[in-house]
C-alpha positions as CSV (number, residue, x, y, z in Angstrom):
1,X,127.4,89.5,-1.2
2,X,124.7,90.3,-3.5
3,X,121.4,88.1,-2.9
4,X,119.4,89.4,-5.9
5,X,118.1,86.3,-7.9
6,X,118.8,83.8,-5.2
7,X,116.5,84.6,-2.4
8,X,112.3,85.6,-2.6
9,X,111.1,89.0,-1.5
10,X,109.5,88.0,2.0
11,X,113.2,87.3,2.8
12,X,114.6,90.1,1.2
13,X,112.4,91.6,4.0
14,X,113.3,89.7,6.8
15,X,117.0,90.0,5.9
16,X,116.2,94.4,5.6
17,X,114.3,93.7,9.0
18,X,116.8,92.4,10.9
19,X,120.1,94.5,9.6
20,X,117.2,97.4,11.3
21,X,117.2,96.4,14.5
22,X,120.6,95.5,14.5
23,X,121.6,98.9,13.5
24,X,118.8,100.2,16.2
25,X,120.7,98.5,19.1
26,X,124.2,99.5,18.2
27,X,122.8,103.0,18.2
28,X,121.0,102.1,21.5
29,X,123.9,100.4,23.6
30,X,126.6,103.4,22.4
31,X,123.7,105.9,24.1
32,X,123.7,103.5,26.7
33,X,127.5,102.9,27.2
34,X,128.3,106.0,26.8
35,X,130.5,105.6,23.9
36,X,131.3,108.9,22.1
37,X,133.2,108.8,18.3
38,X,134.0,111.6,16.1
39,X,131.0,111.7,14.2
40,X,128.5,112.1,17.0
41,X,126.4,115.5,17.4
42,X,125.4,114.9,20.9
């Protein structure tokens, strides 16, 4: 859902912030787990 208009730029930051380290520790734990898809290199 779009958020442009409704919301101020210092959360437009926070929101960008967080969806980061969310994506960080997905990318973490499937190192961690072991998890292996299709579209890894490693």
């Amino acid at each position: 859902m779009p958020t442009a208009g409704f919301i101020g730029p210092i959360l437009s930051i926070w929101i960008g912030f967080g969806a980061g380290v969310v994506c960080y520790l997905a990318v973490v734990w499937k190192a961690k787990f072991g998890y292996h898809d299709a579209l890894d290199w490693i």
